[in-house]
Backbone as CSV, one residue per row, in Angstrom:
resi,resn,N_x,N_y,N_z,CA_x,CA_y,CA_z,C_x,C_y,C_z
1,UNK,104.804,111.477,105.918,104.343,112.690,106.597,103.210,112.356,107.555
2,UNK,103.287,113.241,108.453,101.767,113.259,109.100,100.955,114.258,109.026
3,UNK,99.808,113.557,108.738,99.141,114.959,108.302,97.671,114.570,109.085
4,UNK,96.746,116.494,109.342,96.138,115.832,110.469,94.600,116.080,108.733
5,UNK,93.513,115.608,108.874,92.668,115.926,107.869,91.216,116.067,108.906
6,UNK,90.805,117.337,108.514,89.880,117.936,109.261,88.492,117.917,108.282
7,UNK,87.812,116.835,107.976,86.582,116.394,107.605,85.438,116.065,108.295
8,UNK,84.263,116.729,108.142,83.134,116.135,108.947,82.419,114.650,108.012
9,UNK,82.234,115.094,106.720,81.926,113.865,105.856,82.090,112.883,105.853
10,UNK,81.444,111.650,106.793,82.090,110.317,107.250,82.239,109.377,105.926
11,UNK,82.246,109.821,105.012,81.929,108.769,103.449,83.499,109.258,102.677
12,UNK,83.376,110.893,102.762,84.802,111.183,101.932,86.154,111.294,103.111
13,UNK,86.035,111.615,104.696,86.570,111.718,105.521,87.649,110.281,105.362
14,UNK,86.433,108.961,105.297,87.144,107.690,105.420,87.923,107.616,104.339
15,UNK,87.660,107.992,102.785,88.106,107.746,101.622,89.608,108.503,101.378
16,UNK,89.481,109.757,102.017,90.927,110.383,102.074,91.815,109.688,103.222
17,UNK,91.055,109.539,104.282,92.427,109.084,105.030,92.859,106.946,104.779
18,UNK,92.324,106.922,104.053,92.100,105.297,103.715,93.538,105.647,102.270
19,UNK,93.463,106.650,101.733,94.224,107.122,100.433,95.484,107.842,101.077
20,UNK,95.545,108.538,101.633,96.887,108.911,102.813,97.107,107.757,103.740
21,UNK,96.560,106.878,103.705,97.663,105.904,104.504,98.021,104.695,103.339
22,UNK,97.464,105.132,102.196,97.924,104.027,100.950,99.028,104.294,100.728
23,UNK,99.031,106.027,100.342,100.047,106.710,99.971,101.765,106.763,100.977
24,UNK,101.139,105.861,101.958,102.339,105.344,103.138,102.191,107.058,104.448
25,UNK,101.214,107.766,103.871,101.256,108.792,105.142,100.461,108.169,106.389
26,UNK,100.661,108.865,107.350,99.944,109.050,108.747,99.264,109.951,109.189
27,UNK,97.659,109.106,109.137,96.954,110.545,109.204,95.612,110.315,110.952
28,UNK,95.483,111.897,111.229,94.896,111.946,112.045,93.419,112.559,111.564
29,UNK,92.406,111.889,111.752,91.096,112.519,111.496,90.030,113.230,112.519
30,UNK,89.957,114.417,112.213,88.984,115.028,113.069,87.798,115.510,111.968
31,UNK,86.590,116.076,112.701,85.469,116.178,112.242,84.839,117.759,112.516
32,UNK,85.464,118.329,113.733,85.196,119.713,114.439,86.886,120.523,114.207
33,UNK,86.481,121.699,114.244,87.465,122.941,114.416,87.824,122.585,115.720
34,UNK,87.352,122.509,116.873,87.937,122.521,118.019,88.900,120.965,118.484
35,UNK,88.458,120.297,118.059,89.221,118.820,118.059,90.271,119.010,116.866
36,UNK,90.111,119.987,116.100,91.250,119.978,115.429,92.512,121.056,115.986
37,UNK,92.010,122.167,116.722,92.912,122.830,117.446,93.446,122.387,118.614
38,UNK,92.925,120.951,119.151,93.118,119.997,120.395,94.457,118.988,120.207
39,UNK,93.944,118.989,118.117,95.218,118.163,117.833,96.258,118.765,117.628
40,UNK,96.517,119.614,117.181,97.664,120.795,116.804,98.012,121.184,117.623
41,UNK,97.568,121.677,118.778,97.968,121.676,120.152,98.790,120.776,120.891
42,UNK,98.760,119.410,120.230,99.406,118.270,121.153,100.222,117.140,119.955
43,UNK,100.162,117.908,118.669,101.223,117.062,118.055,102.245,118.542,116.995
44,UNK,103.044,117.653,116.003,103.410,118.815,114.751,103.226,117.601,113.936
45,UNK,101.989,118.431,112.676,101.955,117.989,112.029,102.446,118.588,110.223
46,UNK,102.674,117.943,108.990,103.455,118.462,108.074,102.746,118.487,107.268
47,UNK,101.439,118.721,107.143,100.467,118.539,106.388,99.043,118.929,107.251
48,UNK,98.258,120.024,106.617,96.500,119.903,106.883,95.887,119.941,105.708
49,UNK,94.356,118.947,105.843,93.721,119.000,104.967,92.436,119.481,105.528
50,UNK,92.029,120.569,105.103,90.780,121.450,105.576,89.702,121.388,105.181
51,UNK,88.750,121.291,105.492,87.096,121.236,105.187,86.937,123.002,105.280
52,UNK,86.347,123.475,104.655,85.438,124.711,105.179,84.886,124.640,105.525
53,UNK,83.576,124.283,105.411,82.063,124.176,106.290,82.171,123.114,107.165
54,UNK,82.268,123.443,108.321,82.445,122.352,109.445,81.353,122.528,110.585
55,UNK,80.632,121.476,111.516,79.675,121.804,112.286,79.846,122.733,113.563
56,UNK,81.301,123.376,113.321,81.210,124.240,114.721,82.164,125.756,113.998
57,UNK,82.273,125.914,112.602,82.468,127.124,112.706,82.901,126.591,110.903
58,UNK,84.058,127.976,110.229,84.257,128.166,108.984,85.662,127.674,109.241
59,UNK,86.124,127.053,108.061,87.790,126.468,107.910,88.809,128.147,107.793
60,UNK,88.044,128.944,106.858,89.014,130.250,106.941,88.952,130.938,108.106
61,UNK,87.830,131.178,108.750,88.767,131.489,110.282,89.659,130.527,110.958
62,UNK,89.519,129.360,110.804,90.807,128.582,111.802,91.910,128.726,110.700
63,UNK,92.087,129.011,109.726,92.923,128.826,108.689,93.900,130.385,109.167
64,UNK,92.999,131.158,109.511,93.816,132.882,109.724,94.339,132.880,111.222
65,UNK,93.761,132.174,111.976,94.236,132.034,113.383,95.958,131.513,112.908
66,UNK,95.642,130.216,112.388,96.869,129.459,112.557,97.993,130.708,111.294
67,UNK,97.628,130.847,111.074,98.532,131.646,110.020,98.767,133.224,110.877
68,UNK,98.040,134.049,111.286,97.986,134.682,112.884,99.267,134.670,114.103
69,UNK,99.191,133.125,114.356,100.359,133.275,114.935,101.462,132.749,114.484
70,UNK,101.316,132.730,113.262,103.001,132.516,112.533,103.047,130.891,112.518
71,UNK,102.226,130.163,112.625,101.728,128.745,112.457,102.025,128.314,110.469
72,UNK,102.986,128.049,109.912,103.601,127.851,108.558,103.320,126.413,108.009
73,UNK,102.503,125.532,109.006,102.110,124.303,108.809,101.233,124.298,107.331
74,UNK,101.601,123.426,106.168,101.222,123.360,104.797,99.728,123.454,104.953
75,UNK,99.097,123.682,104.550,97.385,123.910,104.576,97.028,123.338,102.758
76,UNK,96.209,122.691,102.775,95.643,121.875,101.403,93.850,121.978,101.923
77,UNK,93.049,123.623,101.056,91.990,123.496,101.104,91.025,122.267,100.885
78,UNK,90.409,121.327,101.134,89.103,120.516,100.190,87.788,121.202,101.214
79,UNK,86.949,121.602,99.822,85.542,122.249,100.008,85.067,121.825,98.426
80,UNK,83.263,121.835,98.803,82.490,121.846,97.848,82.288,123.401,97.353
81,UNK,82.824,124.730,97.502,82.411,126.061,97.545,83.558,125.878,96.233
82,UNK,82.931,126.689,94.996,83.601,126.124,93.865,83.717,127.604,92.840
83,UNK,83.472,128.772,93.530,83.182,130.188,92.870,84.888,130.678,93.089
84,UNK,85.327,131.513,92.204,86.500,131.881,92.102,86.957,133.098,92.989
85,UNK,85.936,133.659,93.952,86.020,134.541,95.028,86.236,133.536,96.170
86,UNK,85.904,132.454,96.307,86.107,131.233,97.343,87.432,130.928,97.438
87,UNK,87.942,130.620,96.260,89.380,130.478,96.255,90.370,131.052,96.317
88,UNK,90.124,132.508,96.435,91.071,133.947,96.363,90.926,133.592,97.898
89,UNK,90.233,133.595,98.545,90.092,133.867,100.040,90.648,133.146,100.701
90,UNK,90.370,131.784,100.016,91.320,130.545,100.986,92.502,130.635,100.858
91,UNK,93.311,131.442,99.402,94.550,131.403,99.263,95.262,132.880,99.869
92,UNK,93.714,133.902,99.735,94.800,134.859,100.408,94.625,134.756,102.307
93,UNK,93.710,133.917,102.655,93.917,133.465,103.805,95.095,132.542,104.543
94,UNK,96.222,132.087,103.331,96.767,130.950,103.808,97.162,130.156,103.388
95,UNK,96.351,129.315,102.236,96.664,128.314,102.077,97.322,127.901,100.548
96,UNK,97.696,126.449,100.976,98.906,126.208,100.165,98.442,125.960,98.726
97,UNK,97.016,125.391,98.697,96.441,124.794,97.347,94.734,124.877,97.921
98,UNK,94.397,124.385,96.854,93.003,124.567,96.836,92.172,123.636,95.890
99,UNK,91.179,122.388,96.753,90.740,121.018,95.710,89.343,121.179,95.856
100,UNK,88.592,121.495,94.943,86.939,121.745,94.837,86.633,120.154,94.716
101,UNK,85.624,119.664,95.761,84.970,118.760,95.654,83.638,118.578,94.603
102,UNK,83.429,117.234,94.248,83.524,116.265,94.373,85.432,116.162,93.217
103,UNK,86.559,115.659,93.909,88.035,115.329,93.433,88.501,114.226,93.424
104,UNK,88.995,113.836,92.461,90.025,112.104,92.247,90.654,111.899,92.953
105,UNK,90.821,110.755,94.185,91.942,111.005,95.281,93.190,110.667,94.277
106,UNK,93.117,110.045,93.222,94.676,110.561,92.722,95.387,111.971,92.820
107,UNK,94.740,112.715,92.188,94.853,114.288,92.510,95.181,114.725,93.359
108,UNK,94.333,114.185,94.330,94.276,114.408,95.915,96.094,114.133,96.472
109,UNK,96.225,113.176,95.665,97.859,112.227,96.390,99.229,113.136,95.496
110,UNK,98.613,113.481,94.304,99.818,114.771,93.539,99.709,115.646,94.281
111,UNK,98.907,116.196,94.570,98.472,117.829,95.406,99.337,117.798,96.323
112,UNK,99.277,116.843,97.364,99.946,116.454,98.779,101.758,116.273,98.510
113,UNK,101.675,115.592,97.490,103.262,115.404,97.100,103.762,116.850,96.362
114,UNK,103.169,117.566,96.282,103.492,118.731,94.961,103.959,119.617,96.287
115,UNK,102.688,119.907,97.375,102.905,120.860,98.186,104.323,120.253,99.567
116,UNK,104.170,119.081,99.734,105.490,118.393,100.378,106.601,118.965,99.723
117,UNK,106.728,118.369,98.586,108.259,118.935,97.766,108.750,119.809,98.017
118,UNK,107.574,120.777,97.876,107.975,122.961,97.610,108.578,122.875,99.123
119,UNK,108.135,122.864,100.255,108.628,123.201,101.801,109.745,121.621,102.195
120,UNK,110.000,120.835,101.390,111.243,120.343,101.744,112.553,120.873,101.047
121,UNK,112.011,121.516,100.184,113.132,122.355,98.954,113.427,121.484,98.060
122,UNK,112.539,120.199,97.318,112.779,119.600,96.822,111.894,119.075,95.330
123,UNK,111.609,120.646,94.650,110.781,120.592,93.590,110.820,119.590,92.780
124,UNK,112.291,118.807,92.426,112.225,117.417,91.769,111.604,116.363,92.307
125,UNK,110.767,116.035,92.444,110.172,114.542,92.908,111.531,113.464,92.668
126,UNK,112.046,113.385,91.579,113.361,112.338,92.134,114.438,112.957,92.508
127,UNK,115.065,112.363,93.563,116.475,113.218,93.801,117.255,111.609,94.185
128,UNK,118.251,112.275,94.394,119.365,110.885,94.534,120.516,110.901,95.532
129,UNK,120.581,110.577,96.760,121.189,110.352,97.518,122.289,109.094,97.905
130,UNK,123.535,109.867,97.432,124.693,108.287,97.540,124.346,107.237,96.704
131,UNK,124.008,106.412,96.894,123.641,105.140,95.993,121.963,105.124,95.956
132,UNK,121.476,105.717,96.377,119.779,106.153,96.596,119.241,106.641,95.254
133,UNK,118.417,106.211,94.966,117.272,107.311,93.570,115.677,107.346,94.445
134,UNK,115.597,107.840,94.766,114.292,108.206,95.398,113.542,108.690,94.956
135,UNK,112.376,107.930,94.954,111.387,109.114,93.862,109.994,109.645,94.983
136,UNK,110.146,110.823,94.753,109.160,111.312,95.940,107.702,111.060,95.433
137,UNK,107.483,111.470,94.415,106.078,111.194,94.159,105.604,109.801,94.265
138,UNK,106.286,109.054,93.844,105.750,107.603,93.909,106.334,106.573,94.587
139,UNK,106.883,107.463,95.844,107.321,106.864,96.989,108.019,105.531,97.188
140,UNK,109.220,105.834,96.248,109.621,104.884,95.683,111.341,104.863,95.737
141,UNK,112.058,103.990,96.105,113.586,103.839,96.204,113.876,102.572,95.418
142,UNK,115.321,102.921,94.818,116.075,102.440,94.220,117.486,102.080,94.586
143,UNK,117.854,101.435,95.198,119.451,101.280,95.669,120.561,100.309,94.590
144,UNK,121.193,101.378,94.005,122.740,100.196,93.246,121.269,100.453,91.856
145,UNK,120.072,100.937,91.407,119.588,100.359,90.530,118.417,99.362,90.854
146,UNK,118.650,98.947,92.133,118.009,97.561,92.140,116.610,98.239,93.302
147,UNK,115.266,97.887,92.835,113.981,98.574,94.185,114.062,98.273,95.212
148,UNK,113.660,99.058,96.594,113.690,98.625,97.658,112.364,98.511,98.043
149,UNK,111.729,97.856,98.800,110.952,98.030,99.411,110.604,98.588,100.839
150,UNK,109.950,99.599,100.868,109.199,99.766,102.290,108.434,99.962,102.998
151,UNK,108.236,99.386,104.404,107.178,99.594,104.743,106.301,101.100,104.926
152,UNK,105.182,101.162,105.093,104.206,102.542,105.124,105.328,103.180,106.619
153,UNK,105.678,102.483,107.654,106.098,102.908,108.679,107.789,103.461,108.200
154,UNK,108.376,102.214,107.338,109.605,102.805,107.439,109.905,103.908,106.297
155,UNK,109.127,103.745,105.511,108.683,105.231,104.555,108.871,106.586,105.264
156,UNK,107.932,106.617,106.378,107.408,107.729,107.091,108.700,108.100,108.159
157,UNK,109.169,107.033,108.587,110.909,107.412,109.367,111.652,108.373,108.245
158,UNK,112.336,106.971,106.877,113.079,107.825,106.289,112.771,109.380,105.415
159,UNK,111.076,109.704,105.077,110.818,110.592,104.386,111.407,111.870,105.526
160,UNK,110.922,111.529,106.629,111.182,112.055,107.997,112.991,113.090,107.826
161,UNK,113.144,111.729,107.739,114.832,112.693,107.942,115.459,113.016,106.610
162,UNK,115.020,112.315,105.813,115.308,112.983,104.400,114.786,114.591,103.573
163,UNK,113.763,114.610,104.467,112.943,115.926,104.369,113.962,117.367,105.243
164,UNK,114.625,116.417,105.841,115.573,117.169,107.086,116.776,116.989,106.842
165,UNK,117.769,116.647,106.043,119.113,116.436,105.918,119.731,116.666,106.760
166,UNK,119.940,117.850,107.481,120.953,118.176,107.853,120.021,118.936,109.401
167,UNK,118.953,118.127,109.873,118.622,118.404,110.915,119.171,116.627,111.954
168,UNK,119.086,117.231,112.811,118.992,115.735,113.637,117.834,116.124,114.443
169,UNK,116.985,114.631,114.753,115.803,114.601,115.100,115.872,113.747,115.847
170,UNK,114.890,114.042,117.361,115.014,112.966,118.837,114.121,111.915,118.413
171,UNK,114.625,110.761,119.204,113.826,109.338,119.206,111.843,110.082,119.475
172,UNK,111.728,111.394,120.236,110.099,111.742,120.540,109.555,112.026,118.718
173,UNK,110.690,113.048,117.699,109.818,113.581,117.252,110.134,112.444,116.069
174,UNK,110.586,111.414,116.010,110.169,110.399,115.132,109.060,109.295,115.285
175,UNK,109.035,109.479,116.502,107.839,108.735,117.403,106.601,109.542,116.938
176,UNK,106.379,110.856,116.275,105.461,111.264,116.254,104.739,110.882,114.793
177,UNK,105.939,110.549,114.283,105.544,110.135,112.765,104.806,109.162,112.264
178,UNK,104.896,108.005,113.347,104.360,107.095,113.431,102.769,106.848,114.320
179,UNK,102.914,107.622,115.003,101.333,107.560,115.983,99.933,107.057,115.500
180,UNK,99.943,107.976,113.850,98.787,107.786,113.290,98.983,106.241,112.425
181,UNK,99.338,105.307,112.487,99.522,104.156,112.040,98.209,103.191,112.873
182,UNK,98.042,103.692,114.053,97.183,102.986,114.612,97.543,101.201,114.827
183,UNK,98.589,101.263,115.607,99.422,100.798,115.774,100.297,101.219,117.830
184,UNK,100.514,99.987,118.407,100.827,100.760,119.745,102.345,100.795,119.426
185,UNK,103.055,102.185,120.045,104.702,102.343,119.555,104.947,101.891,120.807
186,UNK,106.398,100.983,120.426,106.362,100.597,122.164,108.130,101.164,122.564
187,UNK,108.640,100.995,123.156,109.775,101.929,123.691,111.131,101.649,122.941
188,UNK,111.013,100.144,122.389,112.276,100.091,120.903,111.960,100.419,119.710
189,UNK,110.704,100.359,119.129,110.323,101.315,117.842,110.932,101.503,116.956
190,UNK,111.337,102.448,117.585,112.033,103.660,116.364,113.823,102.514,116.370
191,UNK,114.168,102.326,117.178,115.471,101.351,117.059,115.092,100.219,116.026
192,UNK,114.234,99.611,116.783,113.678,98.282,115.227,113.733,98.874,113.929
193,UNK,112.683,99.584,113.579,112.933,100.324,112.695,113.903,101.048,111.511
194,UNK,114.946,101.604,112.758,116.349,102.015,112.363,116.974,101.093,111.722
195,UNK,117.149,100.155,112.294,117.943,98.627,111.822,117.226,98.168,110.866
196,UNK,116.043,98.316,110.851,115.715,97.811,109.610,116.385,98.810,108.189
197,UNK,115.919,99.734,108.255,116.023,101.150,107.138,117.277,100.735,107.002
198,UNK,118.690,100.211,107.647,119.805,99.745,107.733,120.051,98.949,106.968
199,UNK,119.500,98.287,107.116,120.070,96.588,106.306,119.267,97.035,104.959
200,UNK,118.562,97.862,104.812,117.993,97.889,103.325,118.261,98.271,102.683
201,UNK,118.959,99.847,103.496,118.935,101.617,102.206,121.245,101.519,102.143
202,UNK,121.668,100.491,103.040,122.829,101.080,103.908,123.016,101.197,104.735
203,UNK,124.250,100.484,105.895,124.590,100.464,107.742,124.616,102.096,107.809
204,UNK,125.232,102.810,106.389,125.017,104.542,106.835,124.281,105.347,106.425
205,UNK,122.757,104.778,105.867,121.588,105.521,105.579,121.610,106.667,106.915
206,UNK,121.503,105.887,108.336,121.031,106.736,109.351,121.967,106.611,110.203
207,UNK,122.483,107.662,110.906,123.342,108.035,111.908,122.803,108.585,113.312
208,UNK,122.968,107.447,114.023,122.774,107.964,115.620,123.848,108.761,115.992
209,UNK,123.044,109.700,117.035,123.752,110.699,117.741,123.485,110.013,119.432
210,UNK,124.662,108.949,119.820,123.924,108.911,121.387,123.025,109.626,121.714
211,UNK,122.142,109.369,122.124,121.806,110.285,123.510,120.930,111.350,123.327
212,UNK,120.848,111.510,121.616,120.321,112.715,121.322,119.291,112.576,120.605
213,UNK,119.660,111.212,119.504,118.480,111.282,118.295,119.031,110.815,116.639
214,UNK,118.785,110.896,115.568,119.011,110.428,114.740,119.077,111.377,113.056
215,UNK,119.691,111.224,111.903,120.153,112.056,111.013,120.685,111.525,109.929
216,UNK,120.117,112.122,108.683,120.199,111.220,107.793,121.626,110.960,107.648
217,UNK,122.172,109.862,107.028,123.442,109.744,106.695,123.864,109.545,105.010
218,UNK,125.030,108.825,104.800,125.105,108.373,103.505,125.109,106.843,103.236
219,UNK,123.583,106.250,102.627,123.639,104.986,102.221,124.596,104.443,101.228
């Protein structure tokens, strides 16, 4: 997933997104409300992680904006505000969950996988595709029985279209999945890539559509 995490705290800011890119996600870090509406503006992301108290305004007003205009992007409160009127507000403002600081980034990495699942329609953390056992929580594949390995990048492709079955998705918005890798994407990418996820999961894990883009298949 990519997810953007809107922290001013340069100590826990680094520690979550250091733990979302363990967890094989891609994450974008901002520090202000307005650099965070700069980013949302110019990517889609499948995941926010919200600060409340931020140096240029409150997380529940940007939280009601985006929810305002019909903006359905997962929202995952983290605040130190720890009173049980705090948390009615963030949830009847919006959001998907709610993590009172000081939190275990283990927690932190269930929370994220718990609220992923629910909006892929996929409350089982393992599901099993063709010769596939996939385990969502612990980001983990199995082919024939036997583990696969993958990379944080090719994770983030296949979670990509597996999250989407039965969408097909352009060479741009898989390109987007990858950005936060910090890493330069260069114009074969997502093809390298492909071929790889190929030779690992199955030649019919993924199905190109000329011309158009790409969709999960049957490994």
């Amino acid at each position: 997933m990519r997810i953007l995490l809107i922290e001013d705290d340069t100590v826990l800011g680094t520690a979550v997104r250091d733990q979302i890119a363990g967890d094989g996600h891609s994450a974008d870090w901002v520090t202000r409300l307005d650099a965070a509406r700069d980013a949302m503006a110019g990517a889609a992301y499948d995941l926010v992680l919200l600060d409340l108290m931020l140096p240029d305004g409150r997380g529940i007003g940007f939280l009601k904006t985006l929810r305002g205009r019909g903006d359905v992007t997962p929202v995952i409160i983290l605040t130190a505000l720890d009173q049980v009127s705090d948390r009615i507000e963030g949830l009847n403002a919006g959001a998907d969950d709610y993590l009172v600081k000081p939190f275990d980034l283990a927690e932190l990495s269930a929370r994220i996988g718990s609220v992923a699942r629910r909006y892929s329609g996929n409350p089982n953390p393992i599901i099993t595709h063709g010769a596939l056992e996939i385990d969502l929580s612990a980001r983990s594949i199995r082919r024939d029985g036997r583990p696969v390995t993958l990379t944080a990048r090719e994770w983030a492709l296949f979670e990509a279209l597996l999250t989407r079955p039965d969408q097909l998705m352009s060479k741009a918005q898989l390109e987007e999945k990858l950005y936060a890798f910090d890493a330069e994407i260069e114009s074969n990418t997502i093809e390298v890539h492909v071929s790889r996820l190929r030779k690992k999961l199955g030649s019919g894990a993924i199905v190109t559509e000329r011309g158009m883009g790409y969709r999960l298949g049957r490994a």
